[in-house]
ROLOVEX-754945 format. One record per residue: x negated, y, z of N, C-alpha, C in turn; residue in one letter. Coordinates in Angstrom, 1 decimal. Each point is the difference from the previous one (the first is absolute). Example, Ala and Ser with C-alpha at 12.3 -4.5 7.8 and 13.67 -1.06 7.14 Angstrom:
BEGIN
> n_x/n_y/n_z/ca_x/ca_y/ca_z/c_x/c_y/c_z/r
> -13.2/-5.7/7.8/0.9/1.2/0.0/-0.9/1.2/0.0/a
> 0.4/1.1/-0.7/-0.9/1.1/0.0/0.8/1.1/0.8/s
***
This chain:
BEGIN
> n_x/n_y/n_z/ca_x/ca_y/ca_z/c_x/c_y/c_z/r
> -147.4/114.0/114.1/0.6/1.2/-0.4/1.4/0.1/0.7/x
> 0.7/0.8/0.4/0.6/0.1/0.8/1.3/0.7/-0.8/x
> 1.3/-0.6/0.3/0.9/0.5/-1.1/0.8/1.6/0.8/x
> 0.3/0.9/-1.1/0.6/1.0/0.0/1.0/0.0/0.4/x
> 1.1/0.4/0.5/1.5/-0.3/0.6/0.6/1.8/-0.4/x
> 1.3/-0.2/-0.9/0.3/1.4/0.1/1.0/-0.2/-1.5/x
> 0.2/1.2/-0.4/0.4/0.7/-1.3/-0.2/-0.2/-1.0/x
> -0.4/-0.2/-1.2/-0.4/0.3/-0.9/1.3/1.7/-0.9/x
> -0.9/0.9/-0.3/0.9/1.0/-0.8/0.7/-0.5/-1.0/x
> -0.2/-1.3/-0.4/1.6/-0.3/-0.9/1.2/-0.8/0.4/x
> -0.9/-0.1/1.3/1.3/-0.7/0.7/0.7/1.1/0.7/x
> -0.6/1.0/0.7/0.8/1.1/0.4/1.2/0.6/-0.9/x
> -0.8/0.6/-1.5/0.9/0.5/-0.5/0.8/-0.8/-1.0/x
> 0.1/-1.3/0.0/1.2/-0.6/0.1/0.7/-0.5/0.9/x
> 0.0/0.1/1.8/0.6/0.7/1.1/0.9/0.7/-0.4/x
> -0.5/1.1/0.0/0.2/1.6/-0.3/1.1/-0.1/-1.0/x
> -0.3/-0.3/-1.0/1.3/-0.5/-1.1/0.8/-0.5/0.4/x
> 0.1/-1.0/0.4/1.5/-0.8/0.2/0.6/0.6/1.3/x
> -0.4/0.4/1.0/0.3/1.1/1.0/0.8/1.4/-1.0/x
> -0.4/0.5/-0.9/0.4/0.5/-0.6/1.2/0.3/-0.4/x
> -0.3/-1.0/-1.3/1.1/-0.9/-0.6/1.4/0.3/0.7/x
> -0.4/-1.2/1.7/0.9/-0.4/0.7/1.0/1.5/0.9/x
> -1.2/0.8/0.3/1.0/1.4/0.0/0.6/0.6/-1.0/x
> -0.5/0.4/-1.0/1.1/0.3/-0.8/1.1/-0.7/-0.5/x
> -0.2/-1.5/-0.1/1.0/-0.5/-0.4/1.1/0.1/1.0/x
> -0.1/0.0/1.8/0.9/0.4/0.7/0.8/1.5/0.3/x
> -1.2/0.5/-0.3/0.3/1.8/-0.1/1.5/0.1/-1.1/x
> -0.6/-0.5/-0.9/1.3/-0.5/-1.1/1.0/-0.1/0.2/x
> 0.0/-1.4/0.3/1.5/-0.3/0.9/0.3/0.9/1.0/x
> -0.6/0.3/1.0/0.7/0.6/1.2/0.6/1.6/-1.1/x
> -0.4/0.5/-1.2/0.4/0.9/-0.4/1.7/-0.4/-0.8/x
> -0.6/-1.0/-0.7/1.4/-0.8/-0.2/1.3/-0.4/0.9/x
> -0.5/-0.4/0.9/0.9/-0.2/0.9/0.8/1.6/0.6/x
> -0.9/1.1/0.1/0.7/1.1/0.7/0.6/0.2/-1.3/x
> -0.2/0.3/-1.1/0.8/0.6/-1.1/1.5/-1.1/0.1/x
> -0.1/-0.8/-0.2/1.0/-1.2/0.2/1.3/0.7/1.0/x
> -0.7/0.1/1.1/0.9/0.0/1.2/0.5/1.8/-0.6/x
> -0.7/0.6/-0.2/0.5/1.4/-0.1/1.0/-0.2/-1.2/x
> -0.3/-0.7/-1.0/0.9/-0.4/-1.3/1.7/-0.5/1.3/x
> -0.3/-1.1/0.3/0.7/-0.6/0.7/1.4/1.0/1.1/x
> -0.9/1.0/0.6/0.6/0.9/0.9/1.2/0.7/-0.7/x
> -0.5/0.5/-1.4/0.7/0.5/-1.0/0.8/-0.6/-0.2/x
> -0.1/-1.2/-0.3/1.1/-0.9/-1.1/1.3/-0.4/1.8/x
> -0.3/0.4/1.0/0.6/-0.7/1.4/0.6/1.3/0.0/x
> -0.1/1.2/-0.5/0.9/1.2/0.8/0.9/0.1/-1.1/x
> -0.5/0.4/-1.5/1.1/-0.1/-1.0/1.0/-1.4/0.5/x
> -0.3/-0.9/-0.2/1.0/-0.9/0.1/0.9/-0.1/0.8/x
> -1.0/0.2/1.6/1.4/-0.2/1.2/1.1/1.1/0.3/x
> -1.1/1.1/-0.8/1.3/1.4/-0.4/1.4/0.0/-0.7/x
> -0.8/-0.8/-1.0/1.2/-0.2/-1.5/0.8/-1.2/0.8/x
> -0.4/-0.7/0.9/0.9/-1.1/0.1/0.9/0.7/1.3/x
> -0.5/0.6/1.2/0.7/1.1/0.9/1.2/0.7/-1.0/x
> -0.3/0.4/-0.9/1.2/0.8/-1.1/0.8/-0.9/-0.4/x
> -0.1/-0.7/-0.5/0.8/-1.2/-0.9/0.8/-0.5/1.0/x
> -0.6/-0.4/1.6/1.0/-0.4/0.9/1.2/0.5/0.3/x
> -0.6/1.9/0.5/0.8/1.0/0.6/1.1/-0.2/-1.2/x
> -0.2/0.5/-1.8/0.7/0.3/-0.7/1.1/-1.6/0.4/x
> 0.0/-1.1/-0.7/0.6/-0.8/0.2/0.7/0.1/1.3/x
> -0.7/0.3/1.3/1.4/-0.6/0.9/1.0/1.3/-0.4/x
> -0.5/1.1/-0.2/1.0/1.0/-0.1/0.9/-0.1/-1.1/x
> -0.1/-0.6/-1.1/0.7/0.3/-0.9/1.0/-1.5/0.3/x
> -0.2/-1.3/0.6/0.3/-1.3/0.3/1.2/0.6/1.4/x
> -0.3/1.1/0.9/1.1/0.1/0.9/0.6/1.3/-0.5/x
> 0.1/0.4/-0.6/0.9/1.4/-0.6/1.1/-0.9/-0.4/x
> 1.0/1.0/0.0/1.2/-0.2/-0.4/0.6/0.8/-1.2/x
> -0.8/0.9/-0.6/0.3/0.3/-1.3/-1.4/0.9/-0.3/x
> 0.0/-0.3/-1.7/-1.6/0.7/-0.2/0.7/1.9/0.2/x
> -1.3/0.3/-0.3/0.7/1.9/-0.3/-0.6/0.0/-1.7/x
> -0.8/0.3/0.1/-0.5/1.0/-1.3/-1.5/-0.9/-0.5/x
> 0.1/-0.6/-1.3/-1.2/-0.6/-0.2/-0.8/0.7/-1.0/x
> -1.1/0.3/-0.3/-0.6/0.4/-1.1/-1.0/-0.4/-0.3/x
> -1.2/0.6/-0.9/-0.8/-1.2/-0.4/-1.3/0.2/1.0/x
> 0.0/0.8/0.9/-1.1/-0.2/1.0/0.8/0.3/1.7/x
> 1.1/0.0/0.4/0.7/-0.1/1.0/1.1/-1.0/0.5/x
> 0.1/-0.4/0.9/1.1/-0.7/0.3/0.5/0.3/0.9/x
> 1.4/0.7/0.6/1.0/0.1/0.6/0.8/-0.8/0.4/x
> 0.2/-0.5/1.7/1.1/-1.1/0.4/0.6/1.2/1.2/x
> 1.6/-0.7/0.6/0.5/1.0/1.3/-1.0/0.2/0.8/x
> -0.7/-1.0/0.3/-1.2/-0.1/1.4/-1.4/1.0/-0.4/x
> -0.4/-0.5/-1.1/-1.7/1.3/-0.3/0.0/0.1/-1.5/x
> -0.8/0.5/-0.5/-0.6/0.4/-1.4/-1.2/0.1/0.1/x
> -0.8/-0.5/-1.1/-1.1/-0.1/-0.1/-0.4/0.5/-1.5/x
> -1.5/0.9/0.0/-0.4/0.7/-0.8/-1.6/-0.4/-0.4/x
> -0.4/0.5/-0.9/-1.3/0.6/-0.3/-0.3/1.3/-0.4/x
> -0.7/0.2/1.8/-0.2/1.9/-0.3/-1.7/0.0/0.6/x
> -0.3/0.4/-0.9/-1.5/0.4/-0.3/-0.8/-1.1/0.9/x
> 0.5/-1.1/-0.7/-1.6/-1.2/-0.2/0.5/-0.9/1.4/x
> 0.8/0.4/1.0/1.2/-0.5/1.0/0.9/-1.0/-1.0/x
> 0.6/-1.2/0.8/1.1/0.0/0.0/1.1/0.3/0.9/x
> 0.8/0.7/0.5/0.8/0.6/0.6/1.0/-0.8/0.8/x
> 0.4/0.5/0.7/1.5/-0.8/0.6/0.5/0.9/0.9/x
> 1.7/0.0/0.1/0.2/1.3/0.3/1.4/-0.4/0.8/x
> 0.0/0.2/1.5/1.6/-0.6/0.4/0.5/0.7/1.1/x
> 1.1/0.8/-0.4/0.4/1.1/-0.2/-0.9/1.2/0.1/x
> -0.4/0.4/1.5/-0.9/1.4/-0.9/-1.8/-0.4/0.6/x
> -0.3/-0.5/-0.1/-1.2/-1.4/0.7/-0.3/-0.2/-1.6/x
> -1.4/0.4/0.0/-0.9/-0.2/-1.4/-1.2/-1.1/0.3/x
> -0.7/-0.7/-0.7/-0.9/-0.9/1.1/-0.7/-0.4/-1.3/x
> -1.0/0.2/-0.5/-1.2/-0.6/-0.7/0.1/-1.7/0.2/x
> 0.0/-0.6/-1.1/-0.1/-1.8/0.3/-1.0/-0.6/0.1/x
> -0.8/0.7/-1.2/-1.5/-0.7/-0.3/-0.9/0.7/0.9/x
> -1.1/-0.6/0.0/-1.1/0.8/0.8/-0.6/0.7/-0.4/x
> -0.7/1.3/0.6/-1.1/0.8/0.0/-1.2/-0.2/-1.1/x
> 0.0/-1.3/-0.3/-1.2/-0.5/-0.4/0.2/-0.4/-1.9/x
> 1.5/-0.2/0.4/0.5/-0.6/-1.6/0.9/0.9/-0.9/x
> -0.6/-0.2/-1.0/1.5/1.2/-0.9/0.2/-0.4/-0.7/x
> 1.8/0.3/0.1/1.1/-0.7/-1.1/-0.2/0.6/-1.2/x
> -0.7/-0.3/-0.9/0.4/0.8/-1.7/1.0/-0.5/-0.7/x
> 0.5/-0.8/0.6/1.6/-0.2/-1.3/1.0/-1.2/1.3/x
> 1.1/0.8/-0.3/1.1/-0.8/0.6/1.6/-0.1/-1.3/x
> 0.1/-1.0/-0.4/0.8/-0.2/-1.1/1.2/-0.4/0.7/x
> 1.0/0.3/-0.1/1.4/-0.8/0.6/0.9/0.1/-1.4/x
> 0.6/-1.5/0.2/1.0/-0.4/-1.2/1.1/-0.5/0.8/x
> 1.2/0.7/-0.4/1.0/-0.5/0.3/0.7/-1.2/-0.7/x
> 0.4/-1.5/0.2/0.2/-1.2/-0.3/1.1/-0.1/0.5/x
> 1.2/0.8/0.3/0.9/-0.5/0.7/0.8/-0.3/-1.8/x
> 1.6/-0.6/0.6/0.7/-0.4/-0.8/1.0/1.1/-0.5/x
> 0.5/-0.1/-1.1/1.1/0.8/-0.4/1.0/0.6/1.0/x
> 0.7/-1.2/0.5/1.3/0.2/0.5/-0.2/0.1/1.5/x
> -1.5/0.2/0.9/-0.1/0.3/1.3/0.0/-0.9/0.6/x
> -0.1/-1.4/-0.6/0.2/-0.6/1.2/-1.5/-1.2/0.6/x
> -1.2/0.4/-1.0/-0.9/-0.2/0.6/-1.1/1.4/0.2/x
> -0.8/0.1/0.7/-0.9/1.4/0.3/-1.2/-0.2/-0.1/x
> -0.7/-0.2/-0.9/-1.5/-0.1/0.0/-0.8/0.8/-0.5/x
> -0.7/0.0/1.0/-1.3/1.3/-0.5/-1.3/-0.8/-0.4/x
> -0.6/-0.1/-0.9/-1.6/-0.2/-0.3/-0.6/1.3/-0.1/x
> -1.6/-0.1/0.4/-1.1/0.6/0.6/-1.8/-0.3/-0.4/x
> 0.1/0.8/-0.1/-1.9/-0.2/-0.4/-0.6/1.3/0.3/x
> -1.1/-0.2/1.8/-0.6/1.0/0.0/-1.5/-0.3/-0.1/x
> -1.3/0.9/-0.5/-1.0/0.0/-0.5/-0.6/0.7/1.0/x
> -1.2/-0.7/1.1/-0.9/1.2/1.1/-1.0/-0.4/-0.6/x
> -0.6/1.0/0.4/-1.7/0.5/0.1/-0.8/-0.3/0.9/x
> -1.2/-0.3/0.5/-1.0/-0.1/0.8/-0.2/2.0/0.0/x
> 0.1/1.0/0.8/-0.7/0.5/0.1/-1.0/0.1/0.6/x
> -1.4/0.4/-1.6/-1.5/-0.1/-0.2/-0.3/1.5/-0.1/x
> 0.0/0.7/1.2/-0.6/1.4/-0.5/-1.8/-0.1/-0.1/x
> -0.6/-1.0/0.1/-1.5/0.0/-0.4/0.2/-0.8/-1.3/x
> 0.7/-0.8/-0.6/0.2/-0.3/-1.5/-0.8/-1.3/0.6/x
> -0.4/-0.3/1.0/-1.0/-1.6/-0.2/1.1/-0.9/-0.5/x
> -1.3/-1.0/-0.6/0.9/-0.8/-1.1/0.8/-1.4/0.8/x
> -0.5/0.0/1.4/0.5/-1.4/1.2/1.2/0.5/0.4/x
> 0.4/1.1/-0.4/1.3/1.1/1.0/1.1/-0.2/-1.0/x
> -0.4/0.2/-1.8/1.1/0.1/-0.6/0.9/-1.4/0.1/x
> 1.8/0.0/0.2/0.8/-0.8/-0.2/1.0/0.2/-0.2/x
> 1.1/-0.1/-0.5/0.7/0.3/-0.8/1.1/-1.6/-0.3/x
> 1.1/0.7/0.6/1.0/-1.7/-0.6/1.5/0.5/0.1/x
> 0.4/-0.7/-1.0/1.9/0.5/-0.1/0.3/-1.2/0.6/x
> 1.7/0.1/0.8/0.2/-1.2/1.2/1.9/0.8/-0.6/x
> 0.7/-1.5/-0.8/1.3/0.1/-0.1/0.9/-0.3/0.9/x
> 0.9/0.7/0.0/0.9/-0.6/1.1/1.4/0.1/-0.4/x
> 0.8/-0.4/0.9/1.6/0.2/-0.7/0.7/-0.8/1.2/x
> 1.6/0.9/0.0/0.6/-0.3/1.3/1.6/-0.1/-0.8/x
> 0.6/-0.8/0.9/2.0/0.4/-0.2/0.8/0.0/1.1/x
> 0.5/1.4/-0.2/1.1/0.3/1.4/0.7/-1.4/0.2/x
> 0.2/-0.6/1.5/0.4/-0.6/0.3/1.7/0.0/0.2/x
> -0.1/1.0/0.3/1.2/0.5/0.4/1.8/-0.1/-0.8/x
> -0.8/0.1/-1.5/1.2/0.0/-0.8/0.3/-1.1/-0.4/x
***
C-alpha cells in the first residue's frame, strides 16, 4: 500500500488560524503604533511651543530694564509686551506684532502674577500658560492639552 503524502483539512485550517491570529495580532500593533506616534506628534508641538514661549518671555523680561504695565493675562517690559489675543500669544516690539505659538497650538489661558517686592527692588513676574493640540476632526490621538509655568526677574535692578 502506498502512503499518501499531503494535507490533511485539519491541519490546513489550523494553518489558516494561526496565520490568522498572527495577522491580526500585527494589524494591531502596527495600528497601535500609528495612534502612538500621532498621540506623540501632538504632545511634540504643544510642548516645543509652550517651551518657544516661556524662552522668548523670560529672556525679555531678564534683559528689560524696567517692567511697564502688568495684569493678570499681559506682561509689559521697555523692549516687548506680550498678550493673549484670540487663542495667540502675542508679542509686540514697538509696532511689530508676531504670533509665538504655532498655527497648530492654542493658548486658552495665559495667567501672569506679579511677585515683585514692595519697595522695587526686586522684579518678578510668574507665569502659567495652558495650549491646545488643535483637533478640528476631534480624534482622540490628536487631543493634548498641558499648562507649562514660568517666571523671570529683571536683571537689571
Amino acid at each position: 500500500m502506498k502512503k499518501q503524502s499531503g494535507l490533511t483539512l485539519i491541519e490546513i485550517i489550523i494553518y489558516v488560524a494561526i496565520v490568522g491570529l498572527m495577522s491580526t495580532a500585527l494589524t494591531m500593533m502596527m495600528i497601535n503604533i500609528m495612534q502612538l506616534k500621532s498621540k506623540s506628534m501632538a504632545m511634540q508641538e504643544v510642548n516645543s511651543s509652550l517651551r518657544f514661549i516661556v524662552d522668548k518671555i523670560n529672556f525679555e523680561i531678564k534683559n528689560a530694564k524696567t517692567l511697564g504695565t502688568i495684569s493678570a493675562s499681559s506682561i509689559a517690559t521697555d523692549r516687548a509686551s506680550f498678550s493673549l489675543t484670540a487663542g495667540n500669544i502675542v508679542m509686540m516690539v514697538g509696532g511689530t506684532v508676531a504670533n509665538l505659538n504655532s498655527n497648530l497650538v492654542n493658548i486658552s489661558a495665559f495667567t501672569v502674577t506679579n511677585l515683585s517686592s514692595g519697595d522695587s527692588k526686586t522684579v518678578n513676574i510668574n507665569y502659567a500658560i495652558t495650549g491646545n493640540y488643535i483637533n478640528p476632526g476631534g480624534r482622540s490621538q490628536f487631543t493634548y492639552s498641558t499648562t507649562v509655568d514660568g517666571g523671570a526677574e529683571v536683571r537689571s535692578k
